[in-house]
N, C-alpha and C positions, 0 to 999 in steps of 0.2 A: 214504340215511337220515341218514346223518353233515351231509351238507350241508346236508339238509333243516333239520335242528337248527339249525344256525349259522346258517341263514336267520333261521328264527321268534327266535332268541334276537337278532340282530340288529337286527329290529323292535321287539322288547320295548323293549331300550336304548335308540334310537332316540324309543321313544316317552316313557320315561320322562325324557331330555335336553332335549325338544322341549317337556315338561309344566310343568319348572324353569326354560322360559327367563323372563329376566326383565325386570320391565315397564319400559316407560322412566320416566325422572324427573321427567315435565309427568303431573299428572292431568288426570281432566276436573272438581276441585270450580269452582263457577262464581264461589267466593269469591276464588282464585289467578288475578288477570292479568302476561301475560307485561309488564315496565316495558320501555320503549324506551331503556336505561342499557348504555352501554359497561362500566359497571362500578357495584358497591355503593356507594350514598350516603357519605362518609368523615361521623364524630358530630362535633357539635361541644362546645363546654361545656355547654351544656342536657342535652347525651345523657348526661351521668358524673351519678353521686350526688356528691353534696359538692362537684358543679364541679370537681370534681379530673379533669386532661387532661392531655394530653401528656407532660411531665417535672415537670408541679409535686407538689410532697412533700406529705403531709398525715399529720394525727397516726398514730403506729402502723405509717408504714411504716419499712422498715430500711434503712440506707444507708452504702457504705460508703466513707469520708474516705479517700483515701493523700493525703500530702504528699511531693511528688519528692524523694529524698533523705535523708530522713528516717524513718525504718522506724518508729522510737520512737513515731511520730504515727499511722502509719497504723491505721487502725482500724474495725471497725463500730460506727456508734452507731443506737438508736432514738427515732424520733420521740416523745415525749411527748402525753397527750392536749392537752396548750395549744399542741400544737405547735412545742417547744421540744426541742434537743437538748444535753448536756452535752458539752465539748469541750476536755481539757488544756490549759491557759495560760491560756485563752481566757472559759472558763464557757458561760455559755447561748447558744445561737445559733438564730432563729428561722427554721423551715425552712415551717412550713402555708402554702399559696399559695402559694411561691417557686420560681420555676425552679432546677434543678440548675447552670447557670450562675448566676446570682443568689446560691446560698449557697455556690457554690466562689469566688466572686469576693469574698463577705463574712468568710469563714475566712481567704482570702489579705491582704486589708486588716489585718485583726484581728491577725494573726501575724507582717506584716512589722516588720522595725526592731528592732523589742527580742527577739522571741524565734525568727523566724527570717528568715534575708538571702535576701530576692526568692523567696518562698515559691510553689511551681506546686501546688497544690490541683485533683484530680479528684475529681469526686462522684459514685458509680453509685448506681444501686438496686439492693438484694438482695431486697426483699418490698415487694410494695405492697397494701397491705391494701385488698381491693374491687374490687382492678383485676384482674381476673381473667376469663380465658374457659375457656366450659363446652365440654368434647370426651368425647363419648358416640359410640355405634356399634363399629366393626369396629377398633379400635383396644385396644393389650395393655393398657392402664391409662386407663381413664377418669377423666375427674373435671376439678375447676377450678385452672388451670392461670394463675400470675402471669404479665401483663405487663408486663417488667423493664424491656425499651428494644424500640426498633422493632422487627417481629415479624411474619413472615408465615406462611401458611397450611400450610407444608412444615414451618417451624418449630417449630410448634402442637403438629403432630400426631408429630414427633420427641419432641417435652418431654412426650405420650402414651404413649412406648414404641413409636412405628411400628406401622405395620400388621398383623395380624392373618394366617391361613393363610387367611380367610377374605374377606379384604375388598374389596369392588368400589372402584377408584382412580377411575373414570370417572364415582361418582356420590355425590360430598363434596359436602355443603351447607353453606354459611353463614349462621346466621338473624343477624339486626340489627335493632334498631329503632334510626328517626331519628325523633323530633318523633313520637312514636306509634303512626307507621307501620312494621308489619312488612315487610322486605325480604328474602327469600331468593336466594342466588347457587349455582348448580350446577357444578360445577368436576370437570376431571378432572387428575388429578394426574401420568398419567402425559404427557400433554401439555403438562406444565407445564414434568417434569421435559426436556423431549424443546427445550424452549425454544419453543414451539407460540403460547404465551401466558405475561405476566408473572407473579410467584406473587402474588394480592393480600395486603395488609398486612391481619392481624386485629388488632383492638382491644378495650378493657373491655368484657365485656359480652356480644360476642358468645354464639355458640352453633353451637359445629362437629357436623357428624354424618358420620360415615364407613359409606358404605354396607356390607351384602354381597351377596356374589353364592349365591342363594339355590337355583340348580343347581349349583355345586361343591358347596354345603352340601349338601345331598339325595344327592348322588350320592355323596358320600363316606361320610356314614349308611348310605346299601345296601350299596356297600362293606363297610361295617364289621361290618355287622351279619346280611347277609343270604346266607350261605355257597353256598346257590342260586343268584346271580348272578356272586358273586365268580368262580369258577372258569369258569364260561362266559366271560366277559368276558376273559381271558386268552386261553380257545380262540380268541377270535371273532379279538383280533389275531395269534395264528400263527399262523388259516387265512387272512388277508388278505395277511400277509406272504408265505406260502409260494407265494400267487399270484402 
C-alpha cells in the first residue's frame, strides 16, 4: 500500500513537471524570420535621437572633468540646453556634438600656459540623457538603464540588480531596431559566461528581456502553497534514496 502511494504520487509530480516544461524561444508567428546574421546589426547615427552616438555629449548630459594633478579642478559639470558647460579659469566650453576626446583636448589647450603646466584632461560620462536601454523580465530591478561607455549584455543586466530566483539565463532577448527594422537576438547567458560565445555590446535604445523558467515558477507555488504535495514530495526522495 505504502509503495503503492509513492507510486501514484510520483506520477502526479511527474505529470505536473512535464506540464511546466517550457517552450522554446522560436514561435511559429509567420511575421518572425530567422536573419542569416552571425550577430545583431550594430545602429548607426540615424538609429540615436538627436544624432547623438558613440561618446559625443549632448545638452543635459553630465560629465565628469578630472584634471591630472590637480584635484581643485576636478569636477562634474552639466551640459546646458545650448550645449555649453561652465568650467573654472576657463568659462564656457562647448561640448553638443563633440566627442569626449574633442572636449578633453579643448579644456587642455584652454588651461595650458597661464593656468596650468602641460594640463592631462579626462572626460567620462556620469548621465546621458536618452541614451539609455530598457531591461524588463526576470531581473531584481527593472527599468531604463544609462549608457555611460561601452556596455555589454552581462553588463546591463548587473546595472538591473542580476538575476532573479526565478530567471531562465538561456532565454535573454535583445530587441533593436536599425533603419526600421525590428531585430531580435536570443542569447543564453550562461554560455556566455562559460566563454561558449562573446557577450555582445548593448546600445541606446535597445530593449533587454530576461526570461523565466515558468516550471520552477509553478513548482514552487505548489510547494508553497499546497501542503498535500509538499510532504509527499519529500517521502518520494527518501523512498528513492533508501533504495
Amino acid at each position: 500500500m505504502k509503495n503503492s502511494r509513492y507510486s501514484i504520487l510520483a506520477l502526479a509530480v511527474a505529470g505536473l513537471v512535464s506540464g511546466c516544461a517550457k517552450p522554446g524561444p522560436v514561435g511559429l508567428d509567420q511575421s518572425i524570420a530567422v536573419a542569416e546574421l552571425a550577430s545583431l546589426p550594430v545602429p548607426s547615427a540615424t538609429d540615436y535621437s538627436a544624432g547623438a552616438q558613440g561618446d559625443q555629449a549632448r545638452p543635459l548630459d553630465l560629465l565628469n572633468v578630472a584634471v591630472f594633478g590637480v584635484p581643485e579642478l576636478t569636477r562634474e559639470v552639466r551640459v546646458n540646453n545650448g550645449g555649453y558647460f561652465d568650467f573654472p579659469l576657463i568659462g564656457a566650453v562647448q561640448a553638443n556634438g563633440r566627442s569626449l576626446a574633442e572636449i578633453s583636448f579643448e579644456l587642455e589647450t584652454r588651461l595650458a600656459g597661464e593656468f596650468v603646466r602641460n594640463p592631462d584632461v579626462t572626460v567620462e560620462f556620469v548621465e546621458r540623457i536618452g541614451q539609455v536601454v530598457t531591461v524588463s523580465g526576470e531581473v531584481d530591478k527593472p527599468g531604463q538603464y544609462p549608457i555611460l561607455q561601452s556596455m555589454s549584455l552581462i553588463d546591463i543586466v548587473a546595472s538591473a540588480g542580476g538575476l532573479t530566483e526565478y530567471s531562465q539565463i538561456d532565454d535573454v532577448l535583445i530587441l533593436r531596431e536599425i533603419e526600421g527594422q525590428r531585430y531580435i537576438g536570443i542569447y543564453d547567458l550562461g554560455a556566455i559566461q562559460r566563454g561558449n560565445y562573446p557577450d555582445p555590446e548593448v546600445y541606446a535604445h535597445d530593449i533587454v528581456i530576461v526570461g523565466d523558467s515558468p516550471s520552477r515558477r509553478q513548482l514552487t507555488e505548489i510547494l508553497r502553497y499546497s501542503q498535500l504535495i509538499t510532504n509527499p514530495l519529500i517521502l518520494i526522495e527518501r523512498a528513492v534514496n533508501n533504495n
